[in-house]
TITI-422697 format. One record per residue (C-alpha): residue number from 1; residue in three letters; x, y, z. Coordinates in nm, 4 decimals, padded with zeros to 6 digits. Each point is the difference from the previous one (the first is absolute). Layout:
% residues N
r resi:NUM | resn:ala | c1:X | c2:Y | c3:Z;
...
% end
This chain:
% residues 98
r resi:1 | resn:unk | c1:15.8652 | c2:04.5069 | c3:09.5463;
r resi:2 | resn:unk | c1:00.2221 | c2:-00.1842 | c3:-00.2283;
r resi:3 | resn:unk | c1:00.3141 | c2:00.0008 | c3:00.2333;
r resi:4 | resn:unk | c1:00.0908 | c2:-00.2697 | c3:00.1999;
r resi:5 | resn:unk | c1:00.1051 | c2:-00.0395 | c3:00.3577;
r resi:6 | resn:unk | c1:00.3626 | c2:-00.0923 | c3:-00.1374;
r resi:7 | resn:unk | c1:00.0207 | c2:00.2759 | c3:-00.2598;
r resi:8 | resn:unk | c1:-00.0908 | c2:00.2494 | c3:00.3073;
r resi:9 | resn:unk | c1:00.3080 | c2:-00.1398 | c3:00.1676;
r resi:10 | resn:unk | c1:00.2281 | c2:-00.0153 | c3:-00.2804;
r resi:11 | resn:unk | c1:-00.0876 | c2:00.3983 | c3:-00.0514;
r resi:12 | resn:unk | c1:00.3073 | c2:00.1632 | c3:00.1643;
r resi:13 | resn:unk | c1:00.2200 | c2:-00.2548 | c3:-00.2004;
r resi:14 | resn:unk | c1:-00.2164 | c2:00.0111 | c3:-00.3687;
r resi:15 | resn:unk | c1:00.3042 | c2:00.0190 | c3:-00.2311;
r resi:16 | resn:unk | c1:00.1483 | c2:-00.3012 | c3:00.1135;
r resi:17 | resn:unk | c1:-00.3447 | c2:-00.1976 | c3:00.1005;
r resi:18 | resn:unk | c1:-00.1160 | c2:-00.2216 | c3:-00.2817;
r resi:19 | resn:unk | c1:-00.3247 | c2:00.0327 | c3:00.0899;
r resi:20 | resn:unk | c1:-00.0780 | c2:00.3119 | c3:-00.2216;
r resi:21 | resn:unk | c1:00.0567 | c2:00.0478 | c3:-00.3754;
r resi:22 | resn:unk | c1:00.2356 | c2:00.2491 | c3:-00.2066;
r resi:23 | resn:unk | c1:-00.3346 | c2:00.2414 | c3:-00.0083;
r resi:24 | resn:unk | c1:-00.0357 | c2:-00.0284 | c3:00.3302;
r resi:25 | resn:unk | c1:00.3266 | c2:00.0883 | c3:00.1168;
r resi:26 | resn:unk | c1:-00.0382 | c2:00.2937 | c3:-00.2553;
r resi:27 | resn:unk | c1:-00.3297 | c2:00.1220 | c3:00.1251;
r resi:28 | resn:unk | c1:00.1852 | c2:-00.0689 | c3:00.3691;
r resi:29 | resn:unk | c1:00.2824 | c2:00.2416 | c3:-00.0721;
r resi:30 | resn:unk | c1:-00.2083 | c2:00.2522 | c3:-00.1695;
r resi:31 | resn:unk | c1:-00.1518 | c2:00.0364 | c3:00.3505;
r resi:32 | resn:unk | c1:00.3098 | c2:00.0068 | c3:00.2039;
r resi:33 | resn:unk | c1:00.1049 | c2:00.2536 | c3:-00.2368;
r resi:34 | resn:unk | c1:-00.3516 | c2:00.2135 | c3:00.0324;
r resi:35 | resn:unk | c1:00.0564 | c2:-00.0693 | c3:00.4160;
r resi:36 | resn:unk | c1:00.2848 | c2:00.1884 | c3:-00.0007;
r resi:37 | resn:unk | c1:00.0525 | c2:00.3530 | c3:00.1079;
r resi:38 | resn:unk | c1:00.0330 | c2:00.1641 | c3:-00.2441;
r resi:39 | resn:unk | c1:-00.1716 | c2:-00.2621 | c3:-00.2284;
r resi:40 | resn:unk | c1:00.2431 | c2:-00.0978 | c3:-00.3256;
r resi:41 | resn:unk | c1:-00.1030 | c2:-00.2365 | c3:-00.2505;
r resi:42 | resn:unk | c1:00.2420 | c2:-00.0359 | c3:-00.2507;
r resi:43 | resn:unk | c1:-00.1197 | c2:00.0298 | c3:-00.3442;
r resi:44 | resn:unk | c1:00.1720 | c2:-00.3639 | c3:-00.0533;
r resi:45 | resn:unk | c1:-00.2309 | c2:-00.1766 | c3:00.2424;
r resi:46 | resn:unk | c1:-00.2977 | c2:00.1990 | c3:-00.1632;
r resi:47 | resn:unk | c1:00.1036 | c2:-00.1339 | c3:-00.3596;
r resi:48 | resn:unk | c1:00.0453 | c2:-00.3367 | c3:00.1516;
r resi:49 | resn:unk | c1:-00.3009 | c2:-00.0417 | c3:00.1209;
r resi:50 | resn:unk | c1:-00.1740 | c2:00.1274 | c3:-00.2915;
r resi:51 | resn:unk | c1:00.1695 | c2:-00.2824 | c3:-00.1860;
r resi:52 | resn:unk | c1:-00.2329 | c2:-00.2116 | c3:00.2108;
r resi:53 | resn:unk | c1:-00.3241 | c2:00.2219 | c3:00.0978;
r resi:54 | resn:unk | c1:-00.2082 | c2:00.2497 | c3:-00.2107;
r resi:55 | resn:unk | c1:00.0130 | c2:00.3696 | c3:00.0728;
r resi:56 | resn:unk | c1:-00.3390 | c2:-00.0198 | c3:00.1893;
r resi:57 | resn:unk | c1:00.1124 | c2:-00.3003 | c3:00.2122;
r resi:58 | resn:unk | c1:00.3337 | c2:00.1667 | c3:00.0745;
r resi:59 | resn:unk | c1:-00.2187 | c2:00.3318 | c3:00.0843;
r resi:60 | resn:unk | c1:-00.2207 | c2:-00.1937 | c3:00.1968;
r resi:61 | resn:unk | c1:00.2665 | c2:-00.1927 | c3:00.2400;
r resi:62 | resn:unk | c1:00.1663 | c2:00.3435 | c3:00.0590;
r resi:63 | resn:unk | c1:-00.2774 | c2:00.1967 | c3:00.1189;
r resi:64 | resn:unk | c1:-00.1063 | c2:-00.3074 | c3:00.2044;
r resi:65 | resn:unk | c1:00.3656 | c2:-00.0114 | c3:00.1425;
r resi:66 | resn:unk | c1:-00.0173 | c2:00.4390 | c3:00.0374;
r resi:67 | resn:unk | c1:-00.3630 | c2:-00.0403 | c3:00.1648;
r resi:68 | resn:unk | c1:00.1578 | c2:-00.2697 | c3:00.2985;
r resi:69 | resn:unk | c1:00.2496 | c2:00.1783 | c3:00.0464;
r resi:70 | resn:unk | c1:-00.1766 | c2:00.3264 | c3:00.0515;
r resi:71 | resn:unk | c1:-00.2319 | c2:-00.1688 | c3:00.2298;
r resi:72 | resn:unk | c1:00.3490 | c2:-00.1166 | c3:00.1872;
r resi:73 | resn:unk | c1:00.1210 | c2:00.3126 | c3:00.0620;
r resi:74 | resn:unk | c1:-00.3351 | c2:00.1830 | c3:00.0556;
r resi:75 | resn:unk | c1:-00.0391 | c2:-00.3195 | c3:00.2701;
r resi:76 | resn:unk | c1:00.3414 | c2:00.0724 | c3:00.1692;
r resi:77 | resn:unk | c1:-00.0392 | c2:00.3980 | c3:00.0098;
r resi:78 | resn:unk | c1:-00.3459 | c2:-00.0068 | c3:00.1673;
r resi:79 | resn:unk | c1:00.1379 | c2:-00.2661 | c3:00.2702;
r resi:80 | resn:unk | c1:-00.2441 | c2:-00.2807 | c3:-00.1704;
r resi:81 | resn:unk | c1:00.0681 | c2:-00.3201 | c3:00.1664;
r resi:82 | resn:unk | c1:-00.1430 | c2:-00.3532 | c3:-00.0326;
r resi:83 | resn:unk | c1:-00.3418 | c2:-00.0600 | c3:00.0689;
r resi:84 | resn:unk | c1:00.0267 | c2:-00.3517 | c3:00.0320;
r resi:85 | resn:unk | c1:-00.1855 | c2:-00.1246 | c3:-00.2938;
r resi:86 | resn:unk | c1:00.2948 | c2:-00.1787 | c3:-00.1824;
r resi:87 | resn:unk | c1:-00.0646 | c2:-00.3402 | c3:00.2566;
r resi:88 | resn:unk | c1:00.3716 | c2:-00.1715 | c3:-00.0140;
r resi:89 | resn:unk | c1:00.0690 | c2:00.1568 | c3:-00.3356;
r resi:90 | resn:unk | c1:00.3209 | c2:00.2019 | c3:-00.0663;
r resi:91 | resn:unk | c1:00.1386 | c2:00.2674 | c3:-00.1676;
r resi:92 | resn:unk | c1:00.3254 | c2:-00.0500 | c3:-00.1562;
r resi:93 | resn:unk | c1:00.2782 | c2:00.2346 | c3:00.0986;
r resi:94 | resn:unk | c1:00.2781 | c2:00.0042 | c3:-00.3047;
r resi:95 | resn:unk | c1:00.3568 | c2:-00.0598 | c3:00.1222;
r resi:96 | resn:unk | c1:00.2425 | c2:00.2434 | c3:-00.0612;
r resi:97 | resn:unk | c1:00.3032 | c2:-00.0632 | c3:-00.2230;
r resi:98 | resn:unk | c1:00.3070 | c2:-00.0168 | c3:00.1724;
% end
C-alpha cells in the first residue's frame, strides 16, 4: 500500500523519523490537526502544504483524512470492534506529547 512495515512503526514518532519526507510530515500534521477535537488546522500548515501539493491534491488528502476519521468515531460510538481480518497487522496508536 506504499507504506512499509518500518514507516508503520516509526508513525507515533514521524517528525523525528527519517523515514518520511518534509510533505509527509506536512500531510502527517495536517491529520493530527483534523484528529483533534475540535479540529484546527492552521492556515500556516494549509499554505505550506500548498507550497508542495495542488489545491485538488490538498482537497483530496483532507477529505480522505475527514472520511477515516469519521469512520473512527462512527466505529467507537456503535461499539465496533475488530473482526479479526487485519492477521498480525497493527494499528498505530500516536504517543502523546509530554
Amino acid at each position: 500500500m506504499g507504506i512499509t512495515d518500518e514507516e508503520m512503526a516509526a508513525v507515533p514518532r514521524y517528525r523525528q523519523s527519517d523515514l518520511f519526507s518534509e510533505v509527509d510530515r506536512l500531510v502527517l500534521d495536517l491529520t493530527v490537526a483534523m484528529c483533534r477535537t475540535p479540529a484546527d488546522v492552521r492556515e500556516e500548515l494549509r499554505e505550506e502544504l500548498l507550497r508542495h501539493l495542488t489545491r485538488g491534491q490538498l482537497t483530496e488528502i483532507a477529505a480522505m483524512v475527514a472520511w477515516e476519521n469519521h469512520r473512527a468515531r462512527l466505529n467507537r460510538a456503535l461499539g465496533v470492534r475488530s473482526a479479526g481480518f487485519s492477521e498480525g497487522a497493527f494499528c498505530v496508536v500516536p504517543q502523546r506529547p509530554d
